[in-house]
mmCIF file of the N, C-alpha and C atoms, coordinates in Angstrom:
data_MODEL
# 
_entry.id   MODEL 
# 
loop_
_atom_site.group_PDB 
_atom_site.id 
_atom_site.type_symbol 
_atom_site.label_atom_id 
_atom_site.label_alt_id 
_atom_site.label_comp_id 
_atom_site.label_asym_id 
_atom_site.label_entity_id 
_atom_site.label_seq_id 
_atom_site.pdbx_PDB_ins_code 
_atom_site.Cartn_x 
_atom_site.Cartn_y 
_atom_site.Cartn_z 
_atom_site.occupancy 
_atom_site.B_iso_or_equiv 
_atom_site.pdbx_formal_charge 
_atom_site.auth_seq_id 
_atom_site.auth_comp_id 
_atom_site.auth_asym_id 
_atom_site.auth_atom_id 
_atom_site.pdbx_PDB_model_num 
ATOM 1   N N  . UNK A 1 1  ? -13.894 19.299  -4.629  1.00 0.00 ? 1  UNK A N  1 
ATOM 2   C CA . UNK A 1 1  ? -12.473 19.315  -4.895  1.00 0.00 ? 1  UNK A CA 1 
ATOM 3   C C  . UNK A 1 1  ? -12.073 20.502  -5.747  1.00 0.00 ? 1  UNK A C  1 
ATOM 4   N N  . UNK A 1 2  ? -10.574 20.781  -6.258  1.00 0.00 ? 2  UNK A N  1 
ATOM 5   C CA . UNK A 1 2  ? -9.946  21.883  -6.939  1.00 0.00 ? 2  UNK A CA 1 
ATOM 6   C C  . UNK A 1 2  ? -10.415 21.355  -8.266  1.00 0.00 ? 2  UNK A C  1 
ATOM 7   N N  . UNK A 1 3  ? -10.942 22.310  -8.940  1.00 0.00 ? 3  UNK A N  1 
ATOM 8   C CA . UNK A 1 3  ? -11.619 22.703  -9.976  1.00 0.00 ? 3  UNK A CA 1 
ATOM 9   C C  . UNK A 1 3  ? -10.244 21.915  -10.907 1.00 0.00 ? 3  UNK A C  1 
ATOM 10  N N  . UNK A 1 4  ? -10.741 20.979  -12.172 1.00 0.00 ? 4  UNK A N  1 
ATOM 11  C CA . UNK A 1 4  ? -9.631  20.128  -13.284 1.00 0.00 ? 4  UNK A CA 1 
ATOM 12  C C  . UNK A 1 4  ? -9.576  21.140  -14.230 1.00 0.00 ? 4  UNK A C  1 
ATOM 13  N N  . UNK A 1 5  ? -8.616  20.848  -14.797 1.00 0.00 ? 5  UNK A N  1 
ATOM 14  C CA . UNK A 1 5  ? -8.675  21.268  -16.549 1.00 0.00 ? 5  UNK A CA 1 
ATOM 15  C C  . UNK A 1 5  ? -10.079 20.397  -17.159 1.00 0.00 ? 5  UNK A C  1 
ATOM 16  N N  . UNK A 1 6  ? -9.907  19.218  -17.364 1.00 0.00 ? 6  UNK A N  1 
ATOM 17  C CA . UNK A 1 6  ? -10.881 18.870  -17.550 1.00 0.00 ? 6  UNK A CA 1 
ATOM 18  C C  . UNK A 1 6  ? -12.316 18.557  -16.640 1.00 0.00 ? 6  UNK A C  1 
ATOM 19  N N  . UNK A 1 7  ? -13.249 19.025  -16.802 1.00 0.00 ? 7  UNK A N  1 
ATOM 20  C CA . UNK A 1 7  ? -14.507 19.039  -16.078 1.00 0.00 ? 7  UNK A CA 1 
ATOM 21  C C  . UNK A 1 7  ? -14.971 17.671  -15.749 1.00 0.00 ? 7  UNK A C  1 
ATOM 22  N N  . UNK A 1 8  ? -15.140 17.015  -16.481 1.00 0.00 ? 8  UNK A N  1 
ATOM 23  C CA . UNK A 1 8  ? -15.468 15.409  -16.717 1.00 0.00 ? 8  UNK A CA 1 
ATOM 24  C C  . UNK A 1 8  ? -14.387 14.784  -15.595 1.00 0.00 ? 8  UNK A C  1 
ATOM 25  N N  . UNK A 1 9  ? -13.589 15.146  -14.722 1.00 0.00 ? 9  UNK A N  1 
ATOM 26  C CA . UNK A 1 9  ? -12.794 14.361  -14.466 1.00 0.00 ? 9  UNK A CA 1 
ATOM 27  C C  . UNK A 1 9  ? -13.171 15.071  -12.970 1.00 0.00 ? 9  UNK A C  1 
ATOM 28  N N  . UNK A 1 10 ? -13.605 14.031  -11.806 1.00 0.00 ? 10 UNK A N  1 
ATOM 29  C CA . UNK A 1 10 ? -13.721 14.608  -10.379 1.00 0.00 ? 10 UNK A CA 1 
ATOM 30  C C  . UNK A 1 10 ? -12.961 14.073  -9.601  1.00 0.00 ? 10 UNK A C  1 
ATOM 31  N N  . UNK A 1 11 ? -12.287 15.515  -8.502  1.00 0.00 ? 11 UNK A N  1 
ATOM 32  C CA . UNK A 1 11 ? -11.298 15.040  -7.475  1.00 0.00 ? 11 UNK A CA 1 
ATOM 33  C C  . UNK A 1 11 ? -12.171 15.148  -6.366  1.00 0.00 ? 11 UNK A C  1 
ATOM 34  N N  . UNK A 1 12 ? -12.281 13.726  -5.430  1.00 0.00 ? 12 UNK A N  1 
ATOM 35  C CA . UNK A 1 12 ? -12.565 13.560  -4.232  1.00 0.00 ? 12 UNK A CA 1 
ATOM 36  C C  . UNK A 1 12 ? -11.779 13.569  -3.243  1.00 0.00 ? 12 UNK A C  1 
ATOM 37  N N  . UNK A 1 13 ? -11.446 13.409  -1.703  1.00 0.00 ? 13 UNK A N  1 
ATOM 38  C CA . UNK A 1 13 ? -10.678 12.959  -1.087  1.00 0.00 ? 13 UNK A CA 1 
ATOM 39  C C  . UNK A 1 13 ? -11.773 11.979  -0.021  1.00 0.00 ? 13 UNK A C  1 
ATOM 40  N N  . UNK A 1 14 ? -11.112 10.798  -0.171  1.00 0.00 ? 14 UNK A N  1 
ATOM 41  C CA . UNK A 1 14 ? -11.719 10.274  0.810   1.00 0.00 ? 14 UNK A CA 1 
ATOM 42  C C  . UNK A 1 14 ? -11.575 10.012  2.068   1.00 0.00 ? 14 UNK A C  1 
ATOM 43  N N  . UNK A 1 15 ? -12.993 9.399   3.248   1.00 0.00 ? 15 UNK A N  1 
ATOM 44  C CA . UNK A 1 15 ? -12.543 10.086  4.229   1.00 0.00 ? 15 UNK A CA 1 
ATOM 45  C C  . UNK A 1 15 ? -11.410 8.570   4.802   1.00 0.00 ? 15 UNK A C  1 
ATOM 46  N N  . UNK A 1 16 ? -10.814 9.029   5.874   1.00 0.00 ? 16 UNK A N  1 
ATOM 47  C CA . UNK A 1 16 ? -9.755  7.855   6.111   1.00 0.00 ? 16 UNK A CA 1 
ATOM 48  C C  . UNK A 1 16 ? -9.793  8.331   7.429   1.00 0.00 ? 16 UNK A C  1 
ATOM 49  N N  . UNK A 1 17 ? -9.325  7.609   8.488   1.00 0.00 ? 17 UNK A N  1 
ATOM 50  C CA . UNK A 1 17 ? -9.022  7.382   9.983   1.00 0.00 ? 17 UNK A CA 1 
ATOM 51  C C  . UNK A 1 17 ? -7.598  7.886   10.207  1.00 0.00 ? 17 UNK A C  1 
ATOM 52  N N  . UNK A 1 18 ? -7.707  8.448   11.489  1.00 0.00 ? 18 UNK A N  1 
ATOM 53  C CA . UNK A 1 18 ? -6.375  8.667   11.835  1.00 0.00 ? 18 UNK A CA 1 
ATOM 54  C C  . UNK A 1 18 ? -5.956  7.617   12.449  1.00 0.00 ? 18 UNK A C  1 
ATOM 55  N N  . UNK A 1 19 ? -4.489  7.433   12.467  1.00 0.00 ? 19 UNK A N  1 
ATOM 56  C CA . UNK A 1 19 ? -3.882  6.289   13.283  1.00 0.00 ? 19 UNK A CA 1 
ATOM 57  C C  . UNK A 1 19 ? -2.797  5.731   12.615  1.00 0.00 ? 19 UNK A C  1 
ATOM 58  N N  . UNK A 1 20 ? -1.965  4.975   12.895  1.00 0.00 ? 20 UNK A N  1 
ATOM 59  C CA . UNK A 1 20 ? -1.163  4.441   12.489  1.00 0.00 ? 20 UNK A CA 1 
ATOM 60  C C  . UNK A 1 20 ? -1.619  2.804   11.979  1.00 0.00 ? 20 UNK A C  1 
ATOM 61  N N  . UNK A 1 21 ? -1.105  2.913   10.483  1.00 0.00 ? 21 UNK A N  1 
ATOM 62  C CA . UNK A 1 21 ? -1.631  1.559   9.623   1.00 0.00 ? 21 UNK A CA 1 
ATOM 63  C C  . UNK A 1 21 ? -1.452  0.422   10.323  1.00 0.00 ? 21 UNK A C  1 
ATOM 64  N N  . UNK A 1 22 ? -0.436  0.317   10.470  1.00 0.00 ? 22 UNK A N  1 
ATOM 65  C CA . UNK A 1 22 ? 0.085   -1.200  10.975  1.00 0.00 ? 22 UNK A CA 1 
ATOM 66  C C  . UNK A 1 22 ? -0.693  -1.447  12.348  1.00 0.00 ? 22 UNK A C  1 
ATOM 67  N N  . UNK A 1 23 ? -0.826  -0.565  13.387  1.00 0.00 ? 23 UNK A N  1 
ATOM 68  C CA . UNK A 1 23 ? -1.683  -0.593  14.405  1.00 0.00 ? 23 UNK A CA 1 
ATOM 69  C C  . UNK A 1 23 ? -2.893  -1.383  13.922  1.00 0.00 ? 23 UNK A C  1 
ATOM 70  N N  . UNK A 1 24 ? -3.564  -0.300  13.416  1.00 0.00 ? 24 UNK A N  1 
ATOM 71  C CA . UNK A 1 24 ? -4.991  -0.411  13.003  1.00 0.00 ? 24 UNK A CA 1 
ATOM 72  C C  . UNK A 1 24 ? -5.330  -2.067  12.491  1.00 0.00 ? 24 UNK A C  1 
ATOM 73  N N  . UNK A 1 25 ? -4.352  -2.522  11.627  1.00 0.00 ? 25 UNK A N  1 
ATOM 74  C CA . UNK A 1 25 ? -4.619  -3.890  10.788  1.00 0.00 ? 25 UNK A CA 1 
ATOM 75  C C  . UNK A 1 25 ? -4.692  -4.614  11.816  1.00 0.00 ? 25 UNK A C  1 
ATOM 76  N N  . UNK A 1 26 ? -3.530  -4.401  12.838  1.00 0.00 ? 26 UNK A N  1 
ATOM 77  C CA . UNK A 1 26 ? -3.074  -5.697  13.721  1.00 0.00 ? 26 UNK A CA 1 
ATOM 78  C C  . UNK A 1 26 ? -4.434  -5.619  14.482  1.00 0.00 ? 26 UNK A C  1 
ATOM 79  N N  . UNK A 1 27 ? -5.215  -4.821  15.541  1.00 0.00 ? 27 UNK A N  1 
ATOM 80  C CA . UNK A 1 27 ? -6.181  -4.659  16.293  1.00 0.00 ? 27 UNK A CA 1 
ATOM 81  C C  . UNK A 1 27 ? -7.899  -5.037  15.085  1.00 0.00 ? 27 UNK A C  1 
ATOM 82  N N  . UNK A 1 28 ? -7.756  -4.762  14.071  1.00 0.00 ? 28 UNK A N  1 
ATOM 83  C CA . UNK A 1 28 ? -8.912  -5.630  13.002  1.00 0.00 ? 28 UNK A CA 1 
ATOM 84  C C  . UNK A 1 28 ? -8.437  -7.120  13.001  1.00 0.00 ? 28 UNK A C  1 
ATOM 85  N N  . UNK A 1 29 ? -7.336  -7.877  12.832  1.00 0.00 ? 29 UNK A N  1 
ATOM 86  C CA . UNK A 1 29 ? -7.003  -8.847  12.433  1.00 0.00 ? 29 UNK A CA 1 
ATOM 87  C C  . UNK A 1 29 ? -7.280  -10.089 14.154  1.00 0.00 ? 29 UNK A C  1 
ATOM 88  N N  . UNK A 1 30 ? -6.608  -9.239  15.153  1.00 0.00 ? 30 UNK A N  1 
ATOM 89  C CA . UNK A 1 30 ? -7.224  -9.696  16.439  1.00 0.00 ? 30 UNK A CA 1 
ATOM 90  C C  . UNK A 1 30 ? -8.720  -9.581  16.579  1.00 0.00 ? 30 UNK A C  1 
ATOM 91  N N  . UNK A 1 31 ? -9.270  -8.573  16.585  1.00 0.00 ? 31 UNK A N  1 
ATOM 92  C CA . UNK A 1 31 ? -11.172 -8.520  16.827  1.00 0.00 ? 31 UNK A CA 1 
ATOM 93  C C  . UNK A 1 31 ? -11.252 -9.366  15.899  1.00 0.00 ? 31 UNK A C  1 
ATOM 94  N N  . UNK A 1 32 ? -11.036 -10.074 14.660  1.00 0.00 ? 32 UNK A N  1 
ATOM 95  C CA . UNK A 1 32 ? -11.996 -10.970 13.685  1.00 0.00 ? 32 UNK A CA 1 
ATOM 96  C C  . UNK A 1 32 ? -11.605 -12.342 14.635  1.00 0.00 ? 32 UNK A C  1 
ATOM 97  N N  . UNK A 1 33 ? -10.861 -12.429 15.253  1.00 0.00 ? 33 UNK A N  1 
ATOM 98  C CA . UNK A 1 33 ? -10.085 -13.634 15.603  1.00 0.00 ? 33 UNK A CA 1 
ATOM 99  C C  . UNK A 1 33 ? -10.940 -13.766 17.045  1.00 0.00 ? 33 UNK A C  1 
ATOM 100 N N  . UNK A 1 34 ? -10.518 -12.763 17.708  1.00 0.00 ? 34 UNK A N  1 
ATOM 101 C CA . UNK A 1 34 ? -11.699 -12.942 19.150  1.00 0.00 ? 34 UNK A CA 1 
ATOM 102 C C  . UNK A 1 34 ? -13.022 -13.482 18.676  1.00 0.00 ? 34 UNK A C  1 
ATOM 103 N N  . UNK A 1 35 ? -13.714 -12.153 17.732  1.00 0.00 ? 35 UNK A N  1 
ATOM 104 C CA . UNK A 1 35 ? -14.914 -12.372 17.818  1.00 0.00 ? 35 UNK A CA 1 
ATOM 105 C C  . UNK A 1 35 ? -15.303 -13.541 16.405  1.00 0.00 ? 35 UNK A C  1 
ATOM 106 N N  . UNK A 1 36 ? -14.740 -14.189 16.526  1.00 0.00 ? 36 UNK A N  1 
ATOM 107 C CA . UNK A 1 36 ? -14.661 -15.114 15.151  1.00 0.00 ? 36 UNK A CA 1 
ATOM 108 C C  . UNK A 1 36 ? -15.509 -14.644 13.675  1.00 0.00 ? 36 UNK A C  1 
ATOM 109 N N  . UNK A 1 37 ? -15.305 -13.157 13.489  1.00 0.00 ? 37 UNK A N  1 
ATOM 110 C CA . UNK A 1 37 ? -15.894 -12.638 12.392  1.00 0.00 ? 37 UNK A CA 1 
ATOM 111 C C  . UNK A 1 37 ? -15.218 -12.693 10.824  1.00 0.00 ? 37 UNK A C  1 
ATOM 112 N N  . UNK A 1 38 ? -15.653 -12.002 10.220  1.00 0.00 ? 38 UNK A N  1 
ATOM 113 C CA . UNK A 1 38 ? -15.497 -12.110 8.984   1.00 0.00 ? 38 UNK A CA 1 
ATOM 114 C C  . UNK A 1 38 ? -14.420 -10.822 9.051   1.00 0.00 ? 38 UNK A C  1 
ATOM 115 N N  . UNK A 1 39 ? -12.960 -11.086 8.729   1.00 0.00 ? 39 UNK A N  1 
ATOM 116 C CA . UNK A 1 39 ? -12.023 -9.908  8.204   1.00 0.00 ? 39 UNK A CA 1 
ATOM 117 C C  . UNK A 1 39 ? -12.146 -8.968  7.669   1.00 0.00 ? 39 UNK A C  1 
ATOM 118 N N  . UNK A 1 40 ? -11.571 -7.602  7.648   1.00 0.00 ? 40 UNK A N  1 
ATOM 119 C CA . UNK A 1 40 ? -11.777 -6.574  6.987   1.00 0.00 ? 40 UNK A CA 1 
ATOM 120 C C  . UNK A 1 40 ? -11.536 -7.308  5.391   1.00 0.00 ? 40 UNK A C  1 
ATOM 121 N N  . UNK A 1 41 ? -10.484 -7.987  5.287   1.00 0.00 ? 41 UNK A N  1 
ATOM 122 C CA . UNK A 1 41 ? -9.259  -8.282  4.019   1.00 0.00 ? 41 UNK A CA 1 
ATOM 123 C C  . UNK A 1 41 ? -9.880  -9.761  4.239   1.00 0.00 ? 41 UNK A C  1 
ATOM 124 N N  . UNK A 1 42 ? -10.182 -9.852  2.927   1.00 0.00 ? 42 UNK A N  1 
ATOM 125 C CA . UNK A 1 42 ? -10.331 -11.338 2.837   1.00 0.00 ? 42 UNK A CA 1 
ATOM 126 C C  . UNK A 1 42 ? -8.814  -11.828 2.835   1.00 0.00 ? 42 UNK A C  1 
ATOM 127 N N  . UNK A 1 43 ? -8.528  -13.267 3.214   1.00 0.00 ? 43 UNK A N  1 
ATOM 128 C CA . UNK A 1 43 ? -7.369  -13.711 2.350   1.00 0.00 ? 43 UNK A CA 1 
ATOM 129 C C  . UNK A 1 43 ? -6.928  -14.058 1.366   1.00 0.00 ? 43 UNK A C  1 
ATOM 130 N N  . UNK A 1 44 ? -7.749  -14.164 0.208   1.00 0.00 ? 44 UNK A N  1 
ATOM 131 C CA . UNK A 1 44 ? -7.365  -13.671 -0.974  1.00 0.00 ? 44 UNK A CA 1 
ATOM 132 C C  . UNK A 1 44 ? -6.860  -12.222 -1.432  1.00 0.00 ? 44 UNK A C  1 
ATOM 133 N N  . UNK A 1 45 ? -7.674  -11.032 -1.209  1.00 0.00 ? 45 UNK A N  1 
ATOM 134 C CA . UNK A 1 45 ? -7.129  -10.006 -1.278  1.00 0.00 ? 45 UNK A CA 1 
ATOM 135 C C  . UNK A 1 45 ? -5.896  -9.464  -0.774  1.00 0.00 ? 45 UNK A C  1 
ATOM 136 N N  . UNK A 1 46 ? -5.541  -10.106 0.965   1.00 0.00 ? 46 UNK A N  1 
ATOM 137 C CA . UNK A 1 46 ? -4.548  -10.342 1.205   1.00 0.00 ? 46 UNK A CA 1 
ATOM 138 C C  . UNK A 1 46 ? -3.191  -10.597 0.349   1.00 0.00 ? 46 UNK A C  1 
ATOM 139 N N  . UNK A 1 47 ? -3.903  -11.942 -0.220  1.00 0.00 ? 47 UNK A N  1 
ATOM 140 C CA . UNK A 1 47 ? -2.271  -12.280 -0.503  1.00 0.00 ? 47 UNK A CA 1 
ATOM 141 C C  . UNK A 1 47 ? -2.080  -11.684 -1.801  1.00 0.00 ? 47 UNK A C  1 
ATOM 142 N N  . UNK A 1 48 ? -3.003  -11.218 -2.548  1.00 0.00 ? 48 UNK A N  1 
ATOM 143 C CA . UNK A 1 48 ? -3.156  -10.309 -3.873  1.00 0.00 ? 48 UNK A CA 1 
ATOM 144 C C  . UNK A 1 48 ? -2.033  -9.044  -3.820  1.00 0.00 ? 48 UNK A C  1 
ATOM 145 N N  . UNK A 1 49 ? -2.917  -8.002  -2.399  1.00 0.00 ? 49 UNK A N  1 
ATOM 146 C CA . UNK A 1 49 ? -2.257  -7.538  -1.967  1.00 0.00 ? 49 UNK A CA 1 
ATOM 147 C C  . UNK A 1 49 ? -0.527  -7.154  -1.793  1.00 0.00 ? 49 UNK A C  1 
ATOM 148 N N  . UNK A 1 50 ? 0.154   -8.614  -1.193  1.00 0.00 ? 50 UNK A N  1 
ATOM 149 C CA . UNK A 1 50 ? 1.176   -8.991  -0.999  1.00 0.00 ? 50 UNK A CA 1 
ATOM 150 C C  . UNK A 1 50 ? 1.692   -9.024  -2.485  1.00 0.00 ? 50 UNK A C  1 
ATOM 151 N N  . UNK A 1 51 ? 1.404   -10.067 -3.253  1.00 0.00 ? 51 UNK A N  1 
ATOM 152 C CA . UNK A 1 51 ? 2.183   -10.129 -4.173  1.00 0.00 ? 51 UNK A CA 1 
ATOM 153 C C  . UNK A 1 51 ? 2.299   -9.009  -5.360  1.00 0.00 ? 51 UNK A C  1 
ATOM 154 N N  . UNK A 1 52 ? 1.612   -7.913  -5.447  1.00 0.00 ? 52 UNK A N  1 
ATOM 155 C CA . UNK A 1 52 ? 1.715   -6.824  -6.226  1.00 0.00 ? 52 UNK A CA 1 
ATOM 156 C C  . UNK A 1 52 ? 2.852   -6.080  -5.192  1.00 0.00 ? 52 UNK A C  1 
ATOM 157 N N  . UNK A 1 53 ? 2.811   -6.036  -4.030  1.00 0.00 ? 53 UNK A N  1 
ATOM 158 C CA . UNK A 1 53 ? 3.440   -5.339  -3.173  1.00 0.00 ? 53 UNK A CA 1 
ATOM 159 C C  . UNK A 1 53 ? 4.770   -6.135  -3.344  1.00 0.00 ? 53 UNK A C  1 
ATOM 160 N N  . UNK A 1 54 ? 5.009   -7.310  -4.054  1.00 0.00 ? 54 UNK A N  1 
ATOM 161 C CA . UNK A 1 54 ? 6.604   -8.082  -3.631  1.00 0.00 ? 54 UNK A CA 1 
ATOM 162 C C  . UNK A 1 54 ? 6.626   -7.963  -5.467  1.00 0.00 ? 54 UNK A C  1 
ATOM 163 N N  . UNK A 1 55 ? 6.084   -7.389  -6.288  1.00 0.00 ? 55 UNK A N  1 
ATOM 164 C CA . UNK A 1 55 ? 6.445   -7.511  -7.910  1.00 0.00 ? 55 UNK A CA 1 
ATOM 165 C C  . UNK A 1 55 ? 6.981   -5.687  -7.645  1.00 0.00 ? 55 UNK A C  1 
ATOM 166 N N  . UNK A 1 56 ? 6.146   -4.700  -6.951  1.00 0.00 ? 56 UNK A N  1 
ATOM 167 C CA . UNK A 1 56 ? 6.706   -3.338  -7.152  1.00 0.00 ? 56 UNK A CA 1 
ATOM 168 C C  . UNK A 1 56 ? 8.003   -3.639  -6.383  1.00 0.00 ? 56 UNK A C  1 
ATOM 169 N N  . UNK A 1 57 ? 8.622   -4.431  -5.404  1.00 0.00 ? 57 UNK A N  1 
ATOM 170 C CA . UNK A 1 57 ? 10.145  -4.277  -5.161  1.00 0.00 ? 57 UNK A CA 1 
ATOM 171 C C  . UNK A 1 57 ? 10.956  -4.642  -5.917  1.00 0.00 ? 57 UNK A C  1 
ATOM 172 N N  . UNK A 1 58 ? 10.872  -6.093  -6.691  1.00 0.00 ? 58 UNK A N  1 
ATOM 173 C CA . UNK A 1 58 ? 11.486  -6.924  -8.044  1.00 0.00 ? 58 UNK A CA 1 
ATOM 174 C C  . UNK A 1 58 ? 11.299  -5.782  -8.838  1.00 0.00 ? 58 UNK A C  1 
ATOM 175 N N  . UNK A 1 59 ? 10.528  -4.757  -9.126  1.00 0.00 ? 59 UNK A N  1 
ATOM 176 C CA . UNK A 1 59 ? 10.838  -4.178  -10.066 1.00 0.00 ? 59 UNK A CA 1 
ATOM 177 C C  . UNK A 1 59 ? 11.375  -3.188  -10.036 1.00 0.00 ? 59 UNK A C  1 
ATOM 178 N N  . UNK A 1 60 ? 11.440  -2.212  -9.011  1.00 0.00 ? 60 UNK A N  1 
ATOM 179 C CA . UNK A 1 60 ? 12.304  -1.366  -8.446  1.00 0.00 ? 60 UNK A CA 1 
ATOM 180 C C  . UNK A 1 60 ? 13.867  -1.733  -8.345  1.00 0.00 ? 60 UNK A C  1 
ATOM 181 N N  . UNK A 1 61 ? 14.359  -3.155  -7.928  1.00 0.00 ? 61 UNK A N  1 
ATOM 182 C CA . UNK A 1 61 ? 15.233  -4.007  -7.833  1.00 0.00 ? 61 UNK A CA 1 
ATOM 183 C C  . UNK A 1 61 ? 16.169  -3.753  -9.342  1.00 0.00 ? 61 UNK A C  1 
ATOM 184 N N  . UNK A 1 62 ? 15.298  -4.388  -9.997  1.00 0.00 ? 62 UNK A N  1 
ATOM 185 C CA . UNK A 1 62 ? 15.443  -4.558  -12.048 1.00 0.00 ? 62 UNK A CA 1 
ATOM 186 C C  . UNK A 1 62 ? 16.018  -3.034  -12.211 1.00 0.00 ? 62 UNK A C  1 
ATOM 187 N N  . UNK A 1 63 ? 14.769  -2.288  -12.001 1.00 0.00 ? 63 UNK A N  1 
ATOM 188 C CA . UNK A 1 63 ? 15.626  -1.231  -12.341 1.00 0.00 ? 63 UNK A CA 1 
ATOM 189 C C  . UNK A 1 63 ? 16.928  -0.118  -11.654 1.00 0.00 ? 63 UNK A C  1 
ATOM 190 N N  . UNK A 1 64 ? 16.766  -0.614  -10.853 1.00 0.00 ? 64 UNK A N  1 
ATOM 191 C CA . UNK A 1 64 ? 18.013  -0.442  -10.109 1.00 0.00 ? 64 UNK A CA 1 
ATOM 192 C C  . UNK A 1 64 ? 19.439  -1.000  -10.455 1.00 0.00 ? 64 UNK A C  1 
ATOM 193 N N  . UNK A 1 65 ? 19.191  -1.911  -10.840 1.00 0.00 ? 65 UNK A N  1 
ATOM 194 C CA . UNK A 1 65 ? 20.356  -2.124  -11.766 1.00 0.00 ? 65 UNK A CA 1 
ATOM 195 C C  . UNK A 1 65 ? 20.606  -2.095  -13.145 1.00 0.00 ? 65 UNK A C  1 
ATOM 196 N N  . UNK A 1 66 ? 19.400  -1.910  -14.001 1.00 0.00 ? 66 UNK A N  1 
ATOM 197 C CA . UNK A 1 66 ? 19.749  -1.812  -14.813 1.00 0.00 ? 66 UNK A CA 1 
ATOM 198 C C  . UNK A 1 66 ? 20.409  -0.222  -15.494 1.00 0.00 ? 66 UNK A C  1 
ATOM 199 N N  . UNK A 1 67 ? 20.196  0.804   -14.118 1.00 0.00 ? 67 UNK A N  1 
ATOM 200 C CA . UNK A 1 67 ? 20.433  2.208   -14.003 1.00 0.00 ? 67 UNK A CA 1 
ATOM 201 C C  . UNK A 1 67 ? 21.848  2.574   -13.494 1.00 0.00 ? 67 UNK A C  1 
ATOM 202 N N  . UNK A 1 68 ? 22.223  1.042   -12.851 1.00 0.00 ? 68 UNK A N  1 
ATOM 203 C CA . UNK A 1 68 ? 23.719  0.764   -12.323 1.00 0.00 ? 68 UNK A CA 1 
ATOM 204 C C  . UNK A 1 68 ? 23.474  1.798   -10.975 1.00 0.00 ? 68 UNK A C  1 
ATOM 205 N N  . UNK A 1 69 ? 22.874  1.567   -9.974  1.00 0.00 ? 69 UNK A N  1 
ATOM 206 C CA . UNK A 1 69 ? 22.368  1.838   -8.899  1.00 0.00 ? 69 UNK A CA 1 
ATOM 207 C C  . UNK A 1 69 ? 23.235  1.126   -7.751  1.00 0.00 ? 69 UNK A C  1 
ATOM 208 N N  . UNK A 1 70 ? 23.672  0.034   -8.618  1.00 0.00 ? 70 UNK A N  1 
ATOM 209 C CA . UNK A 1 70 ? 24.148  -0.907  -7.014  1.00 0.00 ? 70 UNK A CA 1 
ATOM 210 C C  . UNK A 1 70 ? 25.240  -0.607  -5.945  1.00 0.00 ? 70 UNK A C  1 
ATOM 211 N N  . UNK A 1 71 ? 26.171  0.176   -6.359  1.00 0.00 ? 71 UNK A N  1 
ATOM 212 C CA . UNK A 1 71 ? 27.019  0.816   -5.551  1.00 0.00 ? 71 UNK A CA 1 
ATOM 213 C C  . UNK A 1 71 ? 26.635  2.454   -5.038  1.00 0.00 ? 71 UNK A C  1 
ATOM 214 N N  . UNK A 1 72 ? 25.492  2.537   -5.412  1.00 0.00 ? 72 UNK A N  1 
ATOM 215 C CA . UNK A 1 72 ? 25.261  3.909   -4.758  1.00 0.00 ? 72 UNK A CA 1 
ATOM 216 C C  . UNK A 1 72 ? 24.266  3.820   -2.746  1.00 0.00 ? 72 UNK A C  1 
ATOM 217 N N  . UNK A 1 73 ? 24.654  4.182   -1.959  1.00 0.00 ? 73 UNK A N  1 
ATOM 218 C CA . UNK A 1 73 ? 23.948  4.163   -0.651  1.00 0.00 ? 73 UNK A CA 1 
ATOM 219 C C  . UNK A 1 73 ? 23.443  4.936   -0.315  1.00 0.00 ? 73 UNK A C  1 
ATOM 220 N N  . UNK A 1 74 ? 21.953  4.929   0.250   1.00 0.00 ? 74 UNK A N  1 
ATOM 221 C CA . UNK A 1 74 ? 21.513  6.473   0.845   1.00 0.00 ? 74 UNK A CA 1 
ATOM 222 C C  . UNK A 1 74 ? 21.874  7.586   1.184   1.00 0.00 ? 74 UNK A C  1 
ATOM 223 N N  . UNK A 1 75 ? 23.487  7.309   2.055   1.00 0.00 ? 75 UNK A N  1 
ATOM 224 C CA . UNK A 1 75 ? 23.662  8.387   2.373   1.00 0.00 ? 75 UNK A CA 1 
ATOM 225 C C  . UNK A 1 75 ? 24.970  9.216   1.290   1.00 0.00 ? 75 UNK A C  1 
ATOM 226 N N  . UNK A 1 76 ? 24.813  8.651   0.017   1.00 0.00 ? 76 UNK A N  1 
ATOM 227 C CA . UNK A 1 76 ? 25.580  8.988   -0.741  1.00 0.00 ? 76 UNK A CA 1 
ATOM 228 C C  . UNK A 1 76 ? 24.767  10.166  -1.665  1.00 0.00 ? 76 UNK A C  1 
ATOM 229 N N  . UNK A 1 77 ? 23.099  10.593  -0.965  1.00 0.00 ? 77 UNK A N  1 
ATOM 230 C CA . UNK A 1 77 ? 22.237  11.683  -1.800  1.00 0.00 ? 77 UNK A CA 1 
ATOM 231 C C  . UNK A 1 77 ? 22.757  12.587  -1.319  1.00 0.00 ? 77 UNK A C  1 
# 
């Protein structure tokens, strides 16, 4: 990776698949189901998942109003 300010600190990139996410989950979530295997995502992590993913909108939400956001619309950038 690009050389840090600090040395002690390493940038990787890891490797990742091309494709589109939502694809990809739905076609893992069917093969565990055909082949009655074990999920990429447990369902715990799942719903872990989910609910950090439904606290960053509540909080985006919060602060959105507390910035007085609510009458402003996208296409008002």
């Amino acid at each position: 990776g690009v050389p840090s300010v600090n040395p002690q600190i390493g940038i990787s990139k890891p490797a990742t698949a091309a494709g589109e996410p939502l694809l990809a989950e739905l076609k893992a979530f069917l093969a565990a189901v055909r082949e009655r295997s074990k999920p990429i995502v447990s369902l715990e992590e799942g719903r872990r998942a989910l609910e950090v993913a439904l606290e960053i909108v509540a909080a985006i939400a919060q602060h959105g109003k507390q910035v007085n956001l609510d009458g402003l619309s996208p296409k008002s950038f």
